[in-house]
C-alpha positions as CSV (number, residue, x, y, z in Angstrom):
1,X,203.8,285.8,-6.5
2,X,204.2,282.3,-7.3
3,X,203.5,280.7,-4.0
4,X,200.5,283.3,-3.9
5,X,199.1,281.6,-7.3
6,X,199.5,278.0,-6.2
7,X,197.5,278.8,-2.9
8,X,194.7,280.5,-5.0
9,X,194.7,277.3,-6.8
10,X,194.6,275.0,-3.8
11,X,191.9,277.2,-2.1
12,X,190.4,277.2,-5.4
13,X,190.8,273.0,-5.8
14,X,189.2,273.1,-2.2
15,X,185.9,275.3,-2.9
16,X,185.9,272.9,-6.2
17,X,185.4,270.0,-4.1
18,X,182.6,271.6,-1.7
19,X,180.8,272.4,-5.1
20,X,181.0,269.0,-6.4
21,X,179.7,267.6,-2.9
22,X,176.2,270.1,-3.1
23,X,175.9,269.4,-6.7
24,X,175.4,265.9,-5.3
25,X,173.3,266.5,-3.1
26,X,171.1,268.9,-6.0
27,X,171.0,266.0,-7.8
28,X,169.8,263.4,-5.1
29,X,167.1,265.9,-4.5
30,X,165.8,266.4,-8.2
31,X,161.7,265.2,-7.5
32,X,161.5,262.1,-8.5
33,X,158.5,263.2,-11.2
34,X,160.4,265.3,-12.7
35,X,162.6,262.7,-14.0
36,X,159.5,260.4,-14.9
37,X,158.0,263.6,-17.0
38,X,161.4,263.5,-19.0
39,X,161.5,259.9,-19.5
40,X,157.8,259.6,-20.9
41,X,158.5,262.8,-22.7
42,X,161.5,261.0,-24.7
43,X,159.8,257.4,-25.0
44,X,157.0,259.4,-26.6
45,X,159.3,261.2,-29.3
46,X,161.0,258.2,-30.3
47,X,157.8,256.2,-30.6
48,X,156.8,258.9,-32.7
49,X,159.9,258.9,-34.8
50,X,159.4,255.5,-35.1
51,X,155.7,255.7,-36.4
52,X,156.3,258.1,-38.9
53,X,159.1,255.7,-40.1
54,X,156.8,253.1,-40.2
55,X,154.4,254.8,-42.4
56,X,157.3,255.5,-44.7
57,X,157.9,252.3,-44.9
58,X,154.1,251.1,-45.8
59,X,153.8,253.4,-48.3
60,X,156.8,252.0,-50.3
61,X,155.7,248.9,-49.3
62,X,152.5,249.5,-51.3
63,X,154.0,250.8,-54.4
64,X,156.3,248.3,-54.9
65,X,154.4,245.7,-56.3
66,X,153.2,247.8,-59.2
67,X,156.3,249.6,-59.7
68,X,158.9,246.7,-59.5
69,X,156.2,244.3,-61.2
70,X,156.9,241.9,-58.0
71,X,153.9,239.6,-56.3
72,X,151.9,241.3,-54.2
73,X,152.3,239.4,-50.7
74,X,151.0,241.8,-48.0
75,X,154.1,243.4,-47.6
76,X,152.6,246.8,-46.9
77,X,150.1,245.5,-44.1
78,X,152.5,243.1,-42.5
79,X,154.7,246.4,-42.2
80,X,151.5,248.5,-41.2
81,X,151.0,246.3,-37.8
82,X,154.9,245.7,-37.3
83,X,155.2,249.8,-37.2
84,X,152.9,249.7,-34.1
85,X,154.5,247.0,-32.7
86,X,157.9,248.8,-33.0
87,X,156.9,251.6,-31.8
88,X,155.7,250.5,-28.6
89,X,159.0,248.9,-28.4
90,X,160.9,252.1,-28.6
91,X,158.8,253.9,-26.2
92,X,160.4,251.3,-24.0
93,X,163.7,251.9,-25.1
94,X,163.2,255.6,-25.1
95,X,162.4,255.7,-21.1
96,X,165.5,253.5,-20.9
97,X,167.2,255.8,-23.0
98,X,165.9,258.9,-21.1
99,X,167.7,258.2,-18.0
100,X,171.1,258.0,-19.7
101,X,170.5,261.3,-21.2
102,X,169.6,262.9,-18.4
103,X,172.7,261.3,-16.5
104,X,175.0,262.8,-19.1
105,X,173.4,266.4,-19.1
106,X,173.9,266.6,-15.2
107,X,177.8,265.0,-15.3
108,X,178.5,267.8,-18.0
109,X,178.0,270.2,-15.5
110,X,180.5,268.9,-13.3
111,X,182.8,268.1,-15.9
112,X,186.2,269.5,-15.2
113,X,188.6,271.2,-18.3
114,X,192.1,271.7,-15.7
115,X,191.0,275.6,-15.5
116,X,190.4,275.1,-11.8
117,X,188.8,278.8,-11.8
118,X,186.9,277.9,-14.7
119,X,185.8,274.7,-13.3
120,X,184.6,276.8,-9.9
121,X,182.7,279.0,-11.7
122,X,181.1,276.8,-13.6
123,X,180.1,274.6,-10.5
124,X,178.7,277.9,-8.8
125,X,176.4,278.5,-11.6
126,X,175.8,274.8,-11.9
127,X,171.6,274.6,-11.1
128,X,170.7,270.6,-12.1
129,X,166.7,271.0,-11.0
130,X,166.7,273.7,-13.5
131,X,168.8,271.8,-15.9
132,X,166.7,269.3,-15.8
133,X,163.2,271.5,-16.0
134,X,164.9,273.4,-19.3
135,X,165.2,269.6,-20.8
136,X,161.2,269.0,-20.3
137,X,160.5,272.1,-21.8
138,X,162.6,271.4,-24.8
139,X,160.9,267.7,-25.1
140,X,157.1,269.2,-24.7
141,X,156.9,270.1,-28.5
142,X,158.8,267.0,-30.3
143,X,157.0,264.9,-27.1
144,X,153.4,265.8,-28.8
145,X,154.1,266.5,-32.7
146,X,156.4,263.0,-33.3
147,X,153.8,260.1,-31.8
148,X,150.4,262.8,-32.5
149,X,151.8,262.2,-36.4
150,X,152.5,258.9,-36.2
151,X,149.5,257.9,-34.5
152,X,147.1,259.9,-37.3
153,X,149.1,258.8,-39.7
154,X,148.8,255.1,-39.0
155,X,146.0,255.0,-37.6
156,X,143.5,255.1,-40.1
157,X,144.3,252.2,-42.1
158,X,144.7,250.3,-38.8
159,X,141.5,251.3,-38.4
160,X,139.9,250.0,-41.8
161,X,142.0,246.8,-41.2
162,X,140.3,245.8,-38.1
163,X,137.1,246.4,-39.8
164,X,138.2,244.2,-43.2
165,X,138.8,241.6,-40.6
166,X,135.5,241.7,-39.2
167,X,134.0,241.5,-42.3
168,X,136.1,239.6,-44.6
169,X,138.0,237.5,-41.8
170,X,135.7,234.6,-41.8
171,X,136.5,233.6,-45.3
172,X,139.9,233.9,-45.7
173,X,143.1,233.1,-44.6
174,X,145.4,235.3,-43.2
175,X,147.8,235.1,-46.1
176,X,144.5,236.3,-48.3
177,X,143.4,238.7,-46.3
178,X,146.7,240.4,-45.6
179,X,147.1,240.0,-49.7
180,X,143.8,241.8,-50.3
181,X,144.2,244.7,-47.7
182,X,147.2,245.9,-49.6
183,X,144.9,246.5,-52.6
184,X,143.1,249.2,-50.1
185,X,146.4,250.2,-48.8
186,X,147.5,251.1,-52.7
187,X,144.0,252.3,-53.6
188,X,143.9,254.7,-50.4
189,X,147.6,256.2,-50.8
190,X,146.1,256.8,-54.3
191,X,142.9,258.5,-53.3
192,X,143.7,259.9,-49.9
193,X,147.8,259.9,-49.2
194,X,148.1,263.6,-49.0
195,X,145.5,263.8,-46.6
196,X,147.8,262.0,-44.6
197,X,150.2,264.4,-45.1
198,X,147.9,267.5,-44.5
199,X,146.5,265.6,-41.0
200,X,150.6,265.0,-40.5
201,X,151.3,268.8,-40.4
202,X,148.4,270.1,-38.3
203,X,149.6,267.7,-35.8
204,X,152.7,269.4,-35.9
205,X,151.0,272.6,-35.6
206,X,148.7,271.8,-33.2
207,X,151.7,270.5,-31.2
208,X,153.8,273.8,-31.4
209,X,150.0,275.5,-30.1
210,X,150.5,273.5,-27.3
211,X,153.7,274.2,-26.6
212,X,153.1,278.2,-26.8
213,X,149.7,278.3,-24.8
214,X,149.8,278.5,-20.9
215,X,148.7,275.9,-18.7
216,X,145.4,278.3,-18.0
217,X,144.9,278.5,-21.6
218,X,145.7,274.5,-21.9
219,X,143.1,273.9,-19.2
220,X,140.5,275.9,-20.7
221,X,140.9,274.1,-23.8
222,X,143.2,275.8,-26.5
223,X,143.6,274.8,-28.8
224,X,141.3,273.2,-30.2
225,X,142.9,270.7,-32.7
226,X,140.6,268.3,-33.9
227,X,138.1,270.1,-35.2
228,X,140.4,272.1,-37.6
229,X,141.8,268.9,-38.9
230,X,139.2,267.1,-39.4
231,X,137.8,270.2,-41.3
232,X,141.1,270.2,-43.3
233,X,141.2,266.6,-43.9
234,X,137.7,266.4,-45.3
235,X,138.5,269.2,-47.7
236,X,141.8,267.5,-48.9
237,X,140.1,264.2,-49.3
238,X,137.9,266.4,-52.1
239,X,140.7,266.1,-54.6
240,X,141.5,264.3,-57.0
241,X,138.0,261.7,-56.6
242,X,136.1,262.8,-54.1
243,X,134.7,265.9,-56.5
244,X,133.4,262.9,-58.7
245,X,132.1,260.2,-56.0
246,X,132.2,261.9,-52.8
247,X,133.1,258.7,-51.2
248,X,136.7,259.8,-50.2
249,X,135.5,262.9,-47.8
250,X,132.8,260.4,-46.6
251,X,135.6,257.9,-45.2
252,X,137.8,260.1,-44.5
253,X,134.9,261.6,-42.3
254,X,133.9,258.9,-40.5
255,X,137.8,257.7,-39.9
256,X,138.4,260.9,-38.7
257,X,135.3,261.4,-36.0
258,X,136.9,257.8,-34.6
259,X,140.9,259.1,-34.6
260,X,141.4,263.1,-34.7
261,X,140.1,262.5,-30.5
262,X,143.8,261.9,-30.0
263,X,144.3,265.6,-30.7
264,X,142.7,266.3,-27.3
265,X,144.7,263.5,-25.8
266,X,147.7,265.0,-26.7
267,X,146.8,268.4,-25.1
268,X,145.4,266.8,-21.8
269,X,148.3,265.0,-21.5
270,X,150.8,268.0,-22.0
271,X,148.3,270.0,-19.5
272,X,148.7,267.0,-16.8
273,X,152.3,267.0,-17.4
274,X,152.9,270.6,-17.4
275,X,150.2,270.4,-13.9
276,X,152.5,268.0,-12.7
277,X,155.5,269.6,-13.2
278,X,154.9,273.0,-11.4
279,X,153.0,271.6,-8.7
């Protein structure tokens, strides 16, 4: 009986190492876009992360000064442009990043536990293409929610900055300028801040849309995003001084015809991904 049980296990050790030779081979043969879909799914969610950190990060910026009663030195706009620049440096890091990830997931299939009919059957059922398609589909949502909030989020006072610096640039220094723009900064967070946050969740929303909707359905447009959130935004904007002045909706309007396109970026972009992916 004994010598019976060893030979099951060398016969066993034997079929282990045949397994871990196709799984291999599975993995040499993954399509090379496959693994570029992933890595730009990834980059993308840590930029976003990053983003909506960033914006975190201007906003106490900007109520610093008057809370802490320290100088105002254009602390929230210096932090407002280094959140873009950081986040295009994490989407770098991210593809990096990606390729690591997708290293580990694959070796954990093949990862053996001393169970050498454990180990068997786990490298029989071992599938690495479809490991690596079930990590896509997990990325799509976070992929389009994270940098779609970040980007809407941010984005508007980047917006009113560039403008300020058309208009104001050419009689000031940058130290002024940067100074002044926190007043807007502090003055929109007051007016407007939880429009951010409403424009913040439909983007969310309109990412999990995405995620849910067929690739017919994507390419025949569902869902349609922008419109609804620019609708929503406008009606937040209403409270608490745009009842009075009606300037807030107006801005935010205006803002929002130049941004909320990225709304329909983010679903063409899942579409040619998702094109891409069962081609």
């Amino acid at each position: 009986m004994r010598a019976t049980y060893r030979n099951d296990e060398d016969v066993a050790r034997l079929h282990i190492e045949s397994l871990l030779a196709r799984h291999r081979r599975q993995v040499d043969a993954i399509p090379e876009h496959l693994r570029r879909v992933y890595a730009r799914r990834a980059a993308r969610s840590l930029a976003g992360q990053v983003a909506l950190g960033g914006a975190v990060l201007v906003a106490m910026a900007a109520a610093a000064p008057p809370l802490l009663g320290v100088l105002d030195d254009g602390a929230a706009t210096i932090t407002l442009l280094a959140a873009w620049a950081t986040s295009a440096l994490a989407y770098v890091v991210g593809r990096e990043l990606a390729d690591g990830r997708l290293r580990r997931a694959l070796s954990r299939e093949i990862q053996q536990s001393g169970d050498v009919h454990a180990d068997r059957a786990r490298l029989e059922a071992a599938a690495p293409e479809a490991c690596v398609r079930g990590m896509i589909d997990a990325e799509e949502r976070r992929s389009v929610a994270l940098p779609l909030a970040g980007a809407v989020v941010l984005a508007p006072l980047t917006l009113h900055f560039a403008i300020y610096c058309c208009l104001g640039g050419w009689f000031s220094t940058w130290s002024e300028l940067i100074e002044d723009f926190d007043g807007w900064v502090r003055l929109s967070l007051v007016l407007v801040g939880h429009v951010h946050a409403v424009v913040a969740y439909l983007a969310f929303r309109h990412a999990r849309e995405i995620h849910a909707a067929s690739t017919p359905d994507l390419a025949a447009g569902a869902p349609r995003g922008a419109v609804r959130a620019l609708g929503y935004a406008a009606l937040a904007s209403l409270l608490p001084g745009g009842v009075l002045y009606l300037i807030p909706p107006l801005i935010v309007l205006a803002t929002g015809a130049v941004i909320l396109p990225v709304f329909a970026l983010a679903r063409r972009r899942a579409l040619a991904e998702r094109q891409l992916i069962e081609a």
